[in-house]
MARLOSE-104177 format. One record per residue (C-alpha): x negated, y, z negated; residue number from 1; residue in three letters. Coordinates in steps of 0.25 Angstrom, whole numbers. Layout:
N
FISE | px | py | pz | nr | rest
FISE | X | Y | Z | NUM | ALA
...
***
This chain:
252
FISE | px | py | pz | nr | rest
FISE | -450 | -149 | -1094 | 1 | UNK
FISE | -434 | -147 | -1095 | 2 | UNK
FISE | -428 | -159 | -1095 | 3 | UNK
FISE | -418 | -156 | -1083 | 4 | UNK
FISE | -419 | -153 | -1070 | 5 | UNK
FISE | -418 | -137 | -1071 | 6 | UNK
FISE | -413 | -127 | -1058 | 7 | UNK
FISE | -415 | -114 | -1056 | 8 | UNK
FISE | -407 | -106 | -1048 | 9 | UNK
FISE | -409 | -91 | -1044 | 10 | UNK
FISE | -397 | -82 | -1042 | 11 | UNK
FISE | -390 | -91 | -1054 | 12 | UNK
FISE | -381 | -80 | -1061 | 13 | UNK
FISE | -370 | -80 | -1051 | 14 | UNK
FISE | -363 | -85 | -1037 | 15 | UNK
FISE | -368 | -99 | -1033 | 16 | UNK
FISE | -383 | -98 | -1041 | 17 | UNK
FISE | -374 | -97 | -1054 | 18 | UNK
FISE | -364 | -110 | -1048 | 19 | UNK
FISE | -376 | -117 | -1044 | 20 | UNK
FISE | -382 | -116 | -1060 | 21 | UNK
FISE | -368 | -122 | -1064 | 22 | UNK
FISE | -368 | -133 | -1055 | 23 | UNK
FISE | -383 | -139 | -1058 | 24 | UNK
FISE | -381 | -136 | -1073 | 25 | UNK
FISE | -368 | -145 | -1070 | 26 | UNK
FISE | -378 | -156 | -1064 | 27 | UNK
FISE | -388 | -155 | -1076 | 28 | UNK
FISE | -399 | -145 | -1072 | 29 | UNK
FISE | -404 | -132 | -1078 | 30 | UNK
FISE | -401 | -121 | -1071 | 31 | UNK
FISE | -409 | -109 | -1073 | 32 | UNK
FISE | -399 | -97 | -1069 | 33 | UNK
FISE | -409 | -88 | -1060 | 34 | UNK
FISE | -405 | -74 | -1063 | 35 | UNK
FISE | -409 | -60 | -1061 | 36 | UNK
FISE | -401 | -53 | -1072 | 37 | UNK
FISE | -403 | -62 | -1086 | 38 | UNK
FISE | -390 | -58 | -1090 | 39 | UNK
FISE | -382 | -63 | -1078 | 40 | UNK
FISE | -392 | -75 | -1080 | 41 | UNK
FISE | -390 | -78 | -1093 | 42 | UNK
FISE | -374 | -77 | -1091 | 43 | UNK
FISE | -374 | -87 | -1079 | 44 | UNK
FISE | -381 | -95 | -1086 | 45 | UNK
FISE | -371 | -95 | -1098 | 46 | UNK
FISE | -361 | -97 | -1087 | 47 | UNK
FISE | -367 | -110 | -1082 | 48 | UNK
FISE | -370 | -115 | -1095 | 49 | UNK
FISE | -378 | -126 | -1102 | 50 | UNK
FISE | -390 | -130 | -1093 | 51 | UNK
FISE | -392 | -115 | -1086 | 52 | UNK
FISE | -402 | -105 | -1091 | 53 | UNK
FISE | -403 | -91 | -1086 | 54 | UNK
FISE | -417 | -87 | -1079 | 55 | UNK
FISE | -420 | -73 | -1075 | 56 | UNK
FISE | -425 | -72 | -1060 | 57 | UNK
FISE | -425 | -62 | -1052 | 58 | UNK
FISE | -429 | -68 | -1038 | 59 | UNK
FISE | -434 | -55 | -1033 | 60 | UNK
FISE | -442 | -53 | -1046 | 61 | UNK
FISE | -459 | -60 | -1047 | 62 | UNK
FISE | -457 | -57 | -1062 | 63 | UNK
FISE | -443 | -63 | -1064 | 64 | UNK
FISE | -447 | -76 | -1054 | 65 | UNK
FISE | -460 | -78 | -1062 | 66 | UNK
FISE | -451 | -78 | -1076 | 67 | UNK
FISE | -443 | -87 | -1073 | 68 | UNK
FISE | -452 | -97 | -1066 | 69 | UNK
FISE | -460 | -95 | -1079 | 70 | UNK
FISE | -447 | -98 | -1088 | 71 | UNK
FISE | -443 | -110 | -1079 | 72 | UNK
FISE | -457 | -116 | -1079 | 73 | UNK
FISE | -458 | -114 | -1095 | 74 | UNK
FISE | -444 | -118 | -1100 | 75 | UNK
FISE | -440 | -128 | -1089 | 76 | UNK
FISE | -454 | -134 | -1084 | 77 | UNK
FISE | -445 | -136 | -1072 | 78 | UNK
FISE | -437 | -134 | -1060 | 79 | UNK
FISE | -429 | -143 | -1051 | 80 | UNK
FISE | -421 | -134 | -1043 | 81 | UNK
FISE | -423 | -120 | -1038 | 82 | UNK
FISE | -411 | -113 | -1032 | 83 | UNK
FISE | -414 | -101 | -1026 | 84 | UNK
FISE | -400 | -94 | -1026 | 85 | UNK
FISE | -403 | -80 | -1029 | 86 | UNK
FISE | -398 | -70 | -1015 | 87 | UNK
FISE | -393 | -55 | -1012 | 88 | UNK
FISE | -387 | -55 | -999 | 89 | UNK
FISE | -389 | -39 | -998 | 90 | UNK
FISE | -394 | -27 | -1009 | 91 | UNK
FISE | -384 | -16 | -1000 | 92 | UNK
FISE | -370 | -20 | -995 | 93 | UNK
FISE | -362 | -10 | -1000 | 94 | UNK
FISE | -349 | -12 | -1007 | 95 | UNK
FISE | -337 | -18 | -996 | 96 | UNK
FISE | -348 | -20 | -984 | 97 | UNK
FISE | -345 | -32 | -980 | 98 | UNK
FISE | -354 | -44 | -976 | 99 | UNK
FISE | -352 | -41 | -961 | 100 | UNK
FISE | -356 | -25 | -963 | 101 | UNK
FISE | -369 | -27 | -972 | 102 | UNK
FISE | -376 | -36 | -961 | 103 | UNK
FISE | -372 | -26 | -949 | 104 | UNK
FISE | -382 | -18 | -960 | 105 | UNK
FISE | -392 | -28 | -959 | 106 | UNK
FISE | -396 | -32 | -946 | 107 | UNK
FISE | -410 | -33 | -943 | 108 | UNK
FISE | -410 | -18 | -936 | 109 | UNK
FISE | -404 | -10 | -946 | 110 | UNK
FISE | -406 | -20 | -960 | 111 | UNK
FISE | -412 | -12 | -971 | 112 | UNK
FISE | -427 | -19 | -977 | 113 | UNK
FISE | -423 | -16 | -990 | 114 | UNK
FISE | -410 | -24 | -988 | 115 | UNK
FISE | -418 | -35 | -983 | 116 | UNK
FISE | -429 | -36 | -992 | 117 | UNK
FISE | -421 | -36 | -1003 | 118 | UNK
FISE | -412 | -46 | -999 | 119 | UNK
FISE | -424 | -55 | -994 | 120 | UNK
FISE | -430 | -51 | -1008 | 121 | UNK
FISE | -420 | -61 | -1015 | 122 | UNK
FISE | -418 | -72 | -1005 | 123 | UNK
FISE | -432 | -73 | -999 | 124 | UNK
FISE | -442 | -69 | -1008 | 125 | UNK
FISE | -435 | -71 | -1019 | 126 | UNK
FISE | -432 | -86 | -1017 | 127 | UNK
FISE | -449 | -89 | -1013 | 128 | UNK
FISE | -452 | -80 | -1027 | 129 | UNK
FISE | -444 | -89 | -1033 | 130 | UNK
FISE | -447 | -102 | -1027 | 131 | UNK
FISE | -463 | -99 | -1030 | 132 | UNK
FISE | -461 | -95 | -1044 | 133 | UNK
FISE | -453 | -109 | -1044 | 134 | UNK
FISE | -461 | -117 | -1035 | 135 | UNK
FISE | -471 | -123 | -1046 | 136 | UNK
FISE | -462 | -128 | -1056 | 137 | UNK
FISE | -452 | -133 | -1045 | 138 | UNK
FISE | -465 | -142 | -1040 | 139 | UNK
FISE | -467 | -148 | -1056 | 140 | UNK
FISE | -451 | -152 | -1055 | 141 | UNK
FISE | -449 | -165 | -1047 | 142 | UNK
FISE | -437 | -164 | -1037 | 143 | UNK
FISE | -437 | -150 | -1037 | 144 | UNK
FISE | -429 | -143 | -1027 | 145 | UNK
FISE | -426 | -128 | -1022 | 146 | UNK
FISE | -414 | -125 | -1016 | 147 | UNK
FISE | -412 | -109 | -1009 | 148 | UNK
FISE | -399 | -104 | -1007 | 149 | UNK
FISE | -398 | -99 | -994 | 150 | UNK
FISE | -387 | -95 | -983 | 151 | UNK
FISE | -381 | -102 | -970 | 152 | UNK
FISE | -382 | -87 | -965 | 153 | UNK
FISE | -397 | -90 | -966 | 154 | UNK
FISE | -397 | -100 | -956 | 155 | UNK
FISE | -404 | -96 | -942 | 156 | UNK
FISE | -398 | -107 | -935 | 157 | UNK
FISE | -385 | -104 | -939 | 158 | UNK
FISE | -384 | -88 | -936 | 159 | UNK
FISE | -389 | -91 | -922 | 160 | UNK
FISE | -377 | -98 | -918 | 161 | UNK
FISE | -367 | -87 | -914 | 162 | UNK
FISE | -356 | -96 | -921 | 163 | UNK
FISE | -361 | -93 | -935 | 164 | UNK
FISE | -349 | -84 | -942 | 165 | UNK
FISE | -361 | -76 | -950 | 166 | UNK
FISE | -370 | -75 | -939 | 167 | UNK
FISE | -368 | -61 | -937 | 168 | UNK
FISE | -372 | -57 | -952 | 169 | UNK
FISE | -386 | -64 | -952 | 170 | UNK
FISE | -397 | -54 | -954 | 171 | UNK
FISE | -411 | -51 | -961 | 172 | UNK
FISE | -403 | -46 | -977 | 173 | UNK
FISE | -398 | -60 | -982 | 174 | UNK
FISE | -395 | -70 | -969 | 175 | UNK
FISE | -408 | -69 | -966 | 176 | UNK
FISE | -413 | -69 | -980 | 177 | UNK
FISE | -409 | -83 | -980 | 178 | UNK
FISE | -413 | -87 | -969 | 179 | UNK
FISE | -427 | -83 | -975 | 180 | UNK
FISE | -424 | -91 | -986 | 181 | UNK
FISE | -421 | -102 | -977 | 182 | UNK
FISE | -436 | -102 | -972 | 183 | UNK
FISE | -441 | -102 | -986 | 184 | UNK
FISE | -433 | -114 | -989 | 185 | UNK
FISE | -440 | -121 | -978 | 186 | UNK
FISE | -452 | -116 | -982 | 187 | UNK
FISE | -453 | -121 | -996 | 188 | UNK
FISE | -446 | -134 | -991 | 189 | UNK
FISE | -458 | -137 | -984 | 190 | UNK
FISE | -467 | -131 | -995 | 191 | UNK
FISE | -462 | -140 | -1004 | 192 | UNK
FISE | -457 | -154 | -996 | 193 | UNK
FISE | -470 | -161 | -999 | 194 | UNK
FISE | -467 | -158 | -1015 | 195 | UNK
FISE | -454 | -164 | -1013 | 196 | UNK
FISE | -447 | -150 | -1018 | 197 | UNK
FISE | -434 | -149 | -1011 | 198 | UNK
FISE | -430 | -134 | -1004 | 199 | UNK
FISE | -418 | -132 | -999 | 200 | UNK
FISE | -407 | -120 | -994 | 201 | UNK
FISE | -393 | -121 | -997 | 202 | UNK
FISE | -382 | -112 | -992 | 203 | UNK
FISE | -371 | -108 | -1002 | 204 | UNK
FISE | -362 | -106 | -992 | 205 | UNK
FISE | -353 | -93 | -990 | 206 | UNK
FISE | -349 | -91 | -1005 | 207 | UNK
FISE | -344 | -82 | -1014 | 208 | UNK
FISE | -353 | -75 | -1020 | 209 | UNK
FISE | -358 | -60 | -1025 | 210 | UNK
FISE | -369 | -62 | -1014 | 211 | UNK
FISE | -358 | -60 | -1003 | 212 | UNK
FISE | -350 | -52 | -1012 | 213 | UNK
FISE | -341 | -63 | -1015 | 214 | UNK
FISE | -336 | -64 | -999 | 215 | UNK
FISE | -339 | -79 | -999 | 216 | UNK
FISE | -332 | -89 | -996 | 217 | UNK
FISE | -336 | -100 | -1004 | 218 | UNK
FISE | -335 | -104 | -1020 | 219 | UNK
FISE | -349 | -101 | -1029 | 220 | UNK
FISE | -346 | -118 | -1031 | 221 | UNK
FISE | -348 | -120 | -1015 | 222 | UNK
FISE | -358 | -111 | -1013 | 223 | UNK
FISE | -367 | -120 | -1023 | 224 | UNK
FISE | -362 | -133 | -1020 | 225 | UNK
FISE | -374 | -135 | -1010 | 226 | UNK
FISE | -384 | -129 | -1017 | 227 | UNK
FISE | -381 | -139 | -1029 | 228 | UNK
FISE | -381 | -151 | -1020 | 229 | UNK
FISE | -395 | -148 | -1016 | 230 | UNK
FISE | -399 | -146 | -1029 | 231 | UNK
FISE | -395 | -161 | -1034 | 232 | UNK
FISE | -401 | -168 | -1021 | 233 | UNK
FISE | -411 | -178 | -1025 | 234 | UNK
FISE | -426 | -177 | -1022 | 235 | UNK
FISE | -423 | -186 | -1008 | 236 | UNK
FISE | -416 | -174 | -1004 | 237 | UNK
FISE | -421 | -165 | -990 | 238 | UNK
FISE | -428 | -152 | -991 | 239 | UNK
FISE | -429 | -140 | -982 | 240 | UNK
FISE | -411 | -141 | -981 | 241 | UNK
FISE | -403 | -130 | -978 | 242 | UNK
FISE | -390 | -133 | -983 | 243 | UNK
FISE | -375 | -129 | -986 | 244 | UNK
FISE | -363 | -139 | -993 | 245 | UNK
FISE | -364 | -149 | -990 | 246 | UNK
FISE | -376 | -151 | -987 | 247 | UNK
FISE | -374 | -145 | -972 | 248 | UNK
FISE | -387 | -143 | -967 | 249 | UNK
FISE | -387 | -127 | -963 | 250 | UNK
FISE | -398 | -124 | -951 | 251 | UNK
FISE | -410 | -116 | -954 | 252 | UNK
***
């Protein structure tokens, strides 16, 4: 078994997956950088430096999951941490349509399935493909933790309050996406309380990123701040939160 604690975080090659491989290699882990093009993996991995290691994973892909759950269990033996940060907010904004203008596109009486599925694709299916190819070596690591990156625009709660400035984009592409991946957070929470395997789901925050085509306002180092304060808690810690900086509990 690798001799440190080792992390694996999907979506690793840019935006906040790649600050949040820097900041856990800063605190001594390996990270493996989750990414679907090896080259763009490879090179992040380079960028974070000495303790990452690029791993090819395609969310959306059995044969890519089943690779590197195989790599994973073979060259590590472990895995403390799964983050599962890997998102697309939409496959058909065009160019200079703003955030406003997409979602008056996808409302639930005219959104286009395609849009949807393959939106949901990533952030739904995606996360439990990865989560059950990752599941049997999380529960042979002791303190083992997941953490799914998720969205305050998720929150059910907080869009029926009339006050919520982005109440009026929510809707079935990528809102409701991560609301969805709000319910699987609970879900495995209490799939995997009695094992003592911590889940949690952590909003980033509004930052800058290619997700929202840079329209963010916050800085990649912000937007990982939380997400890296969950990571370190220690095994005493709650499971089932839903959290943003610093540590603000965000309703379901």
């Amino acid at each position: 078994m690798h001799d440190k604690r080792v992390a694996l975080v999907t979506g690793a090659n840019q935006g906040i997956g790649l600050q949040i491989a820097k900041e856990l290699v800063a605190r001594g882990l390996t990270v493996l950088v989750g990414s679907r093009n090896p080259e763009r993996g490879e090179a992040a991995a380079s960028e974070v430096g000495a303790g990452a290691v690029a791993l090819q994973l395609d969310v959306t892909d059995h044969a890519s999951i089943a690779s590197a759950a195989e790599r994973v269990r073979n060259e590590f033996g472990r895995l403390d941490l799964l983050i599962q940060n890997a998102a697309v907010s939409n496959t058909k904004k065009q160019p200079g349509q703003t955030v406003e203008e997409y979602s008056s596109t996808t409302r639930p009486s005219n959104v286009s399935l395609d849009e949807m599925r393959a939106v949901w694709d990533t952030n739904v299916f995606g996360v439990l493909a990865v989560y059950q190819a990752m599941l049997p070596i999380l529960r042979k690591t002791p303190g083992a933790r997941i953490i799914n990156v998720s969205s305050g625009v998720g929150s059910l709660t907080t869009n029926l309050d009339p006050a919520f400035p982005y109440r009026g984009i929510f809707g079935p592409v990528y809102p409701a996406s991560k609301t969805a991946l709000n319910a699987l957070t609970v879900a495995m929470a209490i799939e995997l309380e009695q094992e003592g395997i911590k889940v949690h789901a952590v909003s980033p925050g509004f930052t800058k990123t290619n997700l929202n085509g840079y329209a963010g306002t916050d800085t990649v180092e912000e937007g990982a701040r939380e997400v890296v304060r969950v990571a370190m808690l220690d095994a005493d810690s709650p499971t089932g939160t839903f959290t943003r900086w610093n540590d603000v509990t965000i309703p379901w």
